[in-house]
Structure formats: structure tokens, C-alpha cells
N, C-alpha and C positions, 0 to 999 in steps of 0.2 A: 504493500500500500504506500509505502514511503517510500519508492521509489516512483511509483505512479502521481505520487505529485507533485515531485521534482520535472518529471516530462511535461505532465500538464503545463502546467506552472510557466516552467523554461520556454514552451511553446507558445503561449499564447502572450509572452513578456510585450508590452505596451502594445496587447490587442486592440482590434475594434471595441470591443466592449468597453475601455478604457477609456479611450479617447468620446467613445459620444457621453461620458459621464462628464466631459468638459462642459458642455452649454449647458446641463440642466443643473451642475453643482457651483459651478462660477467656480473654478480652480485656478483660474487665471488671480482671482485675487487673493490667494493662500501663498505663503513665503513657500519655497521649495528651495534645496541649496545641492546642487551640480559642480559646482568648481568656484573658484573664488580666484579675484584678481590680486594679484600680489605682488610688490617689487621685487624677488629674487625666487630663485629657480628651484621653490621647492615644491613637494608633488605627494599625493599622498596614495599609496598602497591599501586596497582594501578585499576582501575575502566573504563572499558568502558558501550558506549553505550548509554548512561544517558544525562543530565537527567530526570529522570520519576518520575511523580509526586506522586508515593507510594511508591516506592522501595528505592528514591532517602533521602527522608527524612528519612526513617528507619535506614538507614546507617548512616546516618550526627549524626542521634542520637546515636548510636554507638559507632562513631568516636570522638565525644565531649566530651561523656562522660569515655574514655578510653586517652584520650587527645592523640589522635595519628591521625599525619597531613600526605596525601595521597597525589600520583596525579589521578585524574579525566582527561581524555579522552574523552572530550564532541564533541556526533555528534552533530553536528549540526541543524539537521532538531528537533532535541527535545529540543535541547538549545533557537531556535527559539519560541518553545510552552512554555517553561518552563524559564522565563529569572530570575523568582525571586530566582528558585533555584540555579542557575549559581553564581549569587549573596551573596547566603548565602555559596556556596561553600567557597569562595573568603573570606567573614567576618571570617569564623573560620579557614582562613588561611591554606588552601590546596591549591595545586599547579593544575593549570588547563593546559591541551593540547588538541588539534584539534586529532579530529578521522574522519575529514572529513565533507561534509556534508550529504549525503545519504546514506552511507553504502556501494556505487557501488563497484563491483570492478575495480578498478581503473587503474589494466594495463589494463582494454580491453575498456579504454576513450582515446580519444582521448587527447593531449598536453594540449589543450586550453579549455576541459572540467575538466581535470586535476587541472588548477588552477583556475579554477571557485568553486571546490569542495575546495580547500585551502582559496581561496576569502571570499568567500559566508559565511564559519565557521567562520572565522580569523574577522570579520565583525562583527558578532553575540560575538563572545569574548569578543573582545575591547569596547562593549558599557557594559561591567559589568566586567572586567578581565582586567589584564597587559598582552601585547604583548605576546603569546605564544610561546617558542621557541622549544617546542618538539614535533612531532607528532607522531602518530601510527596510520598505512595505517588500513585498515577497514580487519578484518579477517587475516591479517597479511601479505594479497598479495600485491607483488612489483615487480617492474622492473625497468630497468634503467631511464625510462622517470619520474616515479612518485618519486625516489631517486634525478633524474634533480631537480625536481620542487620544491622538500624536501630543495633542497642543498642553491637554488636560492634565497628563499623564509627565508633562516637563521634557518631553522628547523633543530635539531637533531631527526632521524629516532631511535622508541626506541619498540623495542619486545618485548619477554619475557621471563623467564628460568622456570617459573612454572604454570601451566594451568591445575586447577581441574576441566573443564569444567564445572563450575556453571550455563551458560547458557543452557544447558540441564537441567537443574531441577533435580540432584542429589539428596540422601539426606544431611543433614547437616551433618553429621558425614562423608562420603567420600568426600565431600570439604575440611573440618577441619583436615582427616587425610593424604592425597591426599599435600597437600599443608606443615604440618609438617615433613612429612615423605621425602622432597622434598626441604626443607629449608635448605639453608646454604648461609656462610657469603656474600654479593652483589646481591644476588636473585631478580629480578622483578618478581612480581605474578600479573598473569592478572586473574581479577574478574570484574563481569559485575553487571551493574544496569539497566538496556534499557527495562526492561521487569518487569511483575509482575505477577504470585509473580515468587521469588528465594529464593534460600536457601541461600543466599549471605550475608543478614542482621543479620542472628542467625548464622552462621557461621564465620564472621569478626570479631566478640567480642571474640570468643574460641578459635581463630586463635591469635587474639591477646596477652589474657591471655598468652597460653601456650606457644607460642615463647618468652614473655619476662620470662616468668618463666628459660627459658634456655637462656636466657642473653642477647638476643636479643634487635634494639634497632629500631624505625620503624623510617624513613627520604622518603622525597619528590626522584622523580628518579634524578633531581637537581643535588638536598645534596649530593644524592646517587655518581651522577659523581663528584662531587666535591672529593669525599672520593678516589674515584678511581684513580682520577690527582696524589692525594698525595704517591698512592701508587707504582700500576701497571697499563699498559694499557691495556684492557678487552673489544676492540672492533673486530669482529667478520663477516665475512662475511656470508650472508645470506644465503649461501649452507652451513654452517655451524651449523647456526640456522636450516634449514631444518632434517639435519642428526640429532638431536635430537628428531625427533616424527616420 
């Protein structure tokens, strides 16, 4: 079943059904944050889906060993199986967010299933994490209730500006070029872990090298907003984020 709704899910990522919830919910006037402008060249690495008990270590080794600290996007229903890896998330100091619990999509729940999917994650967190205060709705779909819930709830709603679909199973080399070719300064890149295998794990290290090669610097999406306060402001309405893909 939990693998059936990661395909779901993954498939239908900023459907139809998404987008005509634009005109009847007014999403255009709800903050959404994709990337943010910023004076120097720094970028932030983020992970959904996860975590998974082979794909997720692969990475962490990766990431320790490049000493470059992420956010993770943990669903929940795998954070539930997997709590020691949440944990070592947490020890090598990467920044954790709620992706939900199930993967549904979430405008077609109902209010008060809505925040049982924030509950239920937010729960699984806080017995191995600090209070989360970011989330990313599951496949990227939104509308005005699950932004309510977002708002309610002290969540910052956070997309993304780069997406080599790694959850297809690319090869490595169109992730890695996919993702450089696509880089620039305040960038979120959304990369997944929820599955095995991906091309995510050999691809993250080459991705890393060669952005810092070109000066780049990697920070938490946090850091990332922190960097953007001091600049410009870089948030963004979700018909906005749409028109890019």
C-alpha cells in the first residue's frame, strides 16, 4: 500500500486537479516559498519521502562524508518504521520537516483528516527531532485548507525551484546534470529517498563536488530563509510556482 502511494502521489505531482483548485481557492494570495533571492551563492539540498532503510543510509553517508547538512522531508508513515534513522538524521545535524503522513493528497481530505496527516507526522518527529517548522505538502499539491492548516499549525509551506525527477529512476548523470544546469544562487532542489534503489545516493556527492567547485555553499532551507530576511523577499504565490513546469 505504501508503495502505491508513492506512485500515485509521484504521478499525479502538480496534476490537473491541483491547479483548477487555483481559481476556486485564491492560492495566488497565500505566501508559498520556492527559492529565495540572495547575495551569494548559496543553495539548499532537500530530500523527500524517506526515510528508507537502504537508500536513506546511503545518503547520510554521502552527506557526512562531504560534510554538507540538508533538510529531510520525512513522511511519516516511514519515519514510523524507520525511527532510528530519523534519529541519526538529527545526530549529524540536518534539519528535519513533515511531508505528511501518507503521501495523500491532501486537498481532496477533508479539514480534520488534514490535520491528523500534520498530527500523526508532527508526533513521530518530536519523539527523535525538534519541533518542525517547515512543511512540504506531498507531491506539491495545495489549496487553501491544507495552507489553513500549514498557517495554524506555525508551518512554513516550502516547494521547490529544481526537480531532476530522481524518483523516476533517471540515470545518474541526468540528475547530476539536470540539477547543475538549473542551479543558481537560493535554489531548493527537491531529491527523494522513499524508494530503492535511486540514482539519488551517487548522484548527491557529484552534485555536491561540482556546485562547490563553482563557489557554491550548501545550508539547511532554515539558513537558506534566514539568508533571504537579510536580503530580498522571495516568496511567491503558488500559481506562480505552477507556471514554472
Amino acid at each position: 500500500m505504501k508503495k502505491i502511494h508513492f506512485i500515485l502521489c509521484s504521478c499525479f505531482i502538480l496534476a490537473t486537479a491541483v491547479i483548477g483548485e487555483i481559481a476556486q481557492t485564491k492560492l495566488d494570495n497565500n505566501q508559498i516559498i520556492y527559492q529565495a533571492q540572495v547575495p551569494r551563492k548559496v543553495i539548499a539540498l532537500t530530500i523527500d519521502d524517506g526515510p528508507h532503510y537502504k537508500t536513506t543510509p546511503e545518503i547520510l553517508e554521502v552527506l557526512k562524508a562531504k560534510q554538507v547538512k540538508v533538510t529531510f522531508f520525512v513522511l511519516g508513515i516511514n519515519a514510523e518504521q524507520s525511527p532510528a534513522l530519523i534519529a541519526q538524521e538529527v545526530r549529524d545535524g540536518h534539519e528535519i520537516g513533515s511531508h505528511a503522513y501518507s503521501h495523500s493528497s491532501l486537498p481532496a481530505l477533508t479539514k480534520k483528516n488534514i490535520e491528523e496527516e500534520f498530527n500523526k507526522t508532527e508526533k513521530i518527529i518530536l519523539s527523535h527531532a525538534p519541533q518542525p517548522v517547515l512543511f512540504r505538502p506531498p507531491g506539491g499539491m495545495l489549496n487553501s485548507k491544507v495552507i489553513e492548516v500549514a498557517e495554524q499549525k506555525g508551518y512554513k509551506v516550502i516547494l521547490w525551484s529544481i526537480d531532476p525527477h530522481d524518483w523516476q529512476r533517471p540515470s545518474t548523470e541526468k540528475v547530476v546534470n539536470f540539477v547543475l544546469k538549473e542551479a543558481k544562487p537560493g535554489s531548493i532542489v527537491l531529491l527523494h529517498d522513499g524508494q530503492y534503489p535511486l540514482p539519488t545516493p551517487q548522484a548527491i556527492g557529484t552534485i555536491i563536488d561540482a556546485l562547490r567547485k563553482d563557489g557554491y555553499e550548501f545550508v539547511t532551507v532554515s539558513e537558506l530563509l534566514q539568508y533571504k530576511q537579510e536580503a530580498y523577499p522571495s516568496i511567491t504565490s503558488f500559481k506562480d510556482f505552477l507556471n514554472r513546469y
